[in-house]
C-alpha positions as CSV (number, residue, x, y, z in Angstrom):
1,X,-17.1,-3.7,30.8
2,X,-17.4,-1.0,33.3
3,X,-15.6,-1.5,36.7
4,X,-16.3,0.8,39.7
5,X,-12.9,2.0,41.0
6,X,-12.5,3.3,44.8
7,X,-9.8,4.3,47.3
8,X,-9.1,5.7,50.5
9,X,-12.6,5.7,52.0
10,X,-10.9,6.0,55.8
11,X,-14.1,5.1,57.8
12,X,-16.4,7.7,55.8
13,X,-19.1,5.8,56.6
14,X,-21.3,8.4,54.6
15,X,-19.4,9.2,51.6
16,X,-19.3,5.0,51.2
17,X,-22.7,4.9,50.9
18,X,-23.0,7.7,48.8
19,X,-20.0,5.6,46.3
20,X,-21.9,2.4,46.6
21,X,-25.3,4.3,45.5
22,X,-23.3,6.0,42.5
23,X,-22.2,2.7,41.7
24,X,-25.0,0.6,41.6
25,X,-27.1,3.9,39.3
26,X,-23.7,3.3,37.0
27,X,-24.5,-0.5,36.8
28,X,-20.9,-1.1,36.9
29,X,-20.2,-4.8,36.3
30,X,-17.2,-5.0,39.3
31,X,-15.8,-2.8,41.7
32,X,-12.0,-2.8,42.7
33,X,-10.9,-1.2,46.0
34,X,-7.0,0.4,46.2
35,X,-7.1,0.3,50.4
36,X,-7.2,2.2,53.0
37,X,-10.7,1.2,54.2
38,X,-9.2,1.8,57.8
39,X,-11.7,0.1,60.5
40,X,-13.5,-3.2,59.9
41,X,-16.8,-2.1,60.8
42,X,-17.0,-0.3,57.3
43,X,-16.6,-3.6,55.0
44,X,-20.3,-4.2,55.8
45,X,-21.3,-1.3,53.9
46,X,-20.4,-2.7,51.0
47,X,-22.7,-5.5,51.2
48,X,-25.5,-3.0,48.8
49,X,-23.5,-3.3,45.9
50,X,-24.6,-4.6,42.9
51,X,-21.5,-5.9,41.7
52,X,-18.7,-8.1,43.4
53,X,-16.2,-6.3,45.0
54,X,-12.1,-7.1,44.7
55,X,-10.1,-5.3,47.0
56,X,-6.3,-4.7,48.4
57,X,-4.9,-3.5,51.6
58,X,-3.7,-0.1,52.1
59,X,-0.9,1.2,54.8
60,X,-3.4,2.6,57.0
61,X,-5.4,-1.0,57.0
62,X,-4.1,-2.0,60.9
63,X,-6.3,-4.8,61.8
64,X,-5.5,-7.2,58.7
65,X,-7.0,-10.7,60.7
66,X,-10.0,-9.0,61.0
67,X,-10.4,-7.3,57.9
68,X,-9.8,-10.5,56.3
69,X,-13.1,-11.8,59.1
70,X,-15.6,-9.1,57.5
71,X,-15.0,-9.8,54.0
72,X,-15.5,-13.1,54.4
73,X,-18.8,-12.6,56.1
74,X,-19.9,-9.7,53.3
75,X,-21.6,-10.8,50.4
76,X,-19.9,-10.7,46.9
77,X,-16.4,-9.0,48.4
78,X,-13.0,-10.0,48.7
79,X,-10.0,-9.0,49.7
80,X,-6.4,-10.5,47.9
81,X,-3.7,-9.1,50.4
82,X,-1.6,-6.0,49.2
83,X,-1.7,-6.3,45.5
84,X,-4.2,-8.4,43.2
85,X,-3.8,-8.8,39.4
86,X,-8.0,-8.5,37.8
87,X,-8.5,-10.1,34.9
88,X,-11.8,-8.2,34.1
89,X,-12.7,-10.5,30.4
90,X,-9.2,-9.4,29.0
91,X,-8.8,-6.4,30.2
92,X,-5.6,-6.8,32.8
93,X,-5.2,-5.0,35.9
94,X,-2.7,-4.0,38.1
95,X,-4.5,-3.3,41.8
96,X,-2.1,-2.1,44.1
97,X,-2.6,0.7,47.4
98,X,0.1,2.5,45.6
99,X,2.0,3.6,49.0
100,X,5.4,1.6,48.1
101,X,6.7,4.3,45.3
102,X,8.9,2.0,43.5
103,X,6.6,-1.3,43.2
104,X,4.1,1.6,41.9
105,X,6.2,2.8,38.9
106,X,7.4,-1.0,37.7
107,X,3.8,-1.9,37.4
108,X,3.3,1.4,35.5
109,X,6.0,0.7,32.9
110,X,6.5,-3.2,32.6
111,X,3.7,-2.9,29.7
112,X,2.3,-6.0,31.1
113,X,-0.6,-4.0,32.6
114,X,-3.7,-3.0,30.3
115,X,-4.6,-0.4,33.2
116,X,-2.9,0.1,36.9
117,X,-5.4,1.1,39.2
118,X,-4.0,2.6,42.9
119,X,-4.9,5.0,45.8
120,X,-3.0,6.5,48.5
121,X,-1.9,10.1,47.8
122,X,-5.9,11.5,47.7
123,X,-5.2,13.2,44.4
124,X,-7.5,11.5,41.3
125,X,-5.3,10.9,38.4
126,X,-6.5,9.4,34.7
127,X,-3.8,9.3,32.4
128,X,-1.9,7.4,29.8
129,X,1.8,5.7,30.0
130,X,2.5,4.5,25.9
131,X,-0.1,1.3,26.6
132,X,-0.8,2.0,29.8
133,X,-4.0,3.5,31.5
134,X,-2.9,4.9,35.0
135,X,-6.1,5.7,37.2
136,X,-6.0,6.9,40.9
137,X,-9.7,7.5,41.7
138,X,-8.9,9.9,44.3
139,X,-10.1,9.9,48.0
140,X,-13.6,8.6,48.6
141,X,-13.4,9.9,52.2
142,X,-13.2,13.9,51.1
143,X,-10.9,14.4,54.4
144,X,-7.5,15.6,52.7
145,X,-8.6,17.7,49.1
146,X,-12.3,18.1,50.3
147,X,-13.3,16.6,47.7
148,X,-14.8,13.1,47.4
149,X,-14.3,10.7,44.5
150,X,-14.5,7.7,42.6
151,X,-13.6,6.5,39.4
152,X,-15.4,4.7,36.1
153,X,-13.2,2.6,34.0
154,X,-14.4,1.5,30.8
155,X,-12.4,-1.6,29.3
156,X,-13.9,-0.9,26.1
157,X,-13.0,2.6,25.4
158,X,-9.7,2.2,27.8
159,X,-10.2,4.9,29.6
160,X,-11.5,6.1,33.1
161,X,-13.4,9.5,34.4
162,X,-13.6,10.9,37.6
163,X,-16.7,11.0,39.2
164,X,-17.3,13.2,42.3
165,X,-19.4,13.1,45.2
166,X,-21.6,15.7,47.2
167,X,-20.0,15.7,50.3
């Protein structure tokens, strides 16, 4: 299965449709968002994709009532509060904003994840803990590294790349 992984889009209103394009050309079969989507008025733009959406809450995600109001009204996502566990046809993850340090590094070396998935420092990470596949997609948004990114996680080969963007 390949799942569409994104983070830290921070009202890029272009750069999300530039991440929704990549990931309907990658036909991934779900996407999974690690917060920090900032303003409401974005969760729209993800109404394009071709794949249900499965998001968290970041620490820069202020209105929570009415982020909760536009996924609701936006076809095919969801939102599951600040940490949702995927089951993606075996494959378990761990999606978390990443912000709370500790909470971050448990998840990361209980074992009892197949893959924790995260955002919040901007930097993209794929890597391996023993078992454990450890993927920050990096910022969608470009605003902090200047550079934009997203992630592909195949359950299959248990692994993820980095994809970037053109800004």
């Amino acid at each position: 299965m390949l799942i569409g992984l994104i983070s830290d889009t921070h009202d890029n209103l272009p750069m999300i449709e530039k991440a929704v394009k990549k990931l309907n050309e990658e036909n991934v079969a779900l996407v999974l968002h690690a917060g920090d989507y900032i303003s409401p008025f974005v969760i729209p733009k993800f109404k394009t994709l071709n794949a249900p959406l499965i998001g968290v809450f970041g620490n820069n995600d202020g209105d929570h009532e009415f982020l909760k109001k536009r996924f609701r009204e936006t076809p095919n996502c969801t939102i599951r509060g600040r940490f949702a566990e995927v089951n993606a046809e075996g494959f378990k993850i761990a999606l978390l904003h990443g912000d709370e340090t500790e909470l971050l590094n448990a998840l990361i070396n209980c074992g009892g994840f197949d893959a924790v998935v995260h955002g919040h420092s901007h930097a993209n990470v794929s890597r391996k803990n023993e078992k454990t596949l450890i993927v920050n997609p990096g910022e969608t948004c470009g605003y902090l590294t200047g550079k934009a990114t997203i992630a592909l996680l195949d359950t299959t080969k248990r692994e993820a790349k980095i994809v970037e963007l053109t800004l």
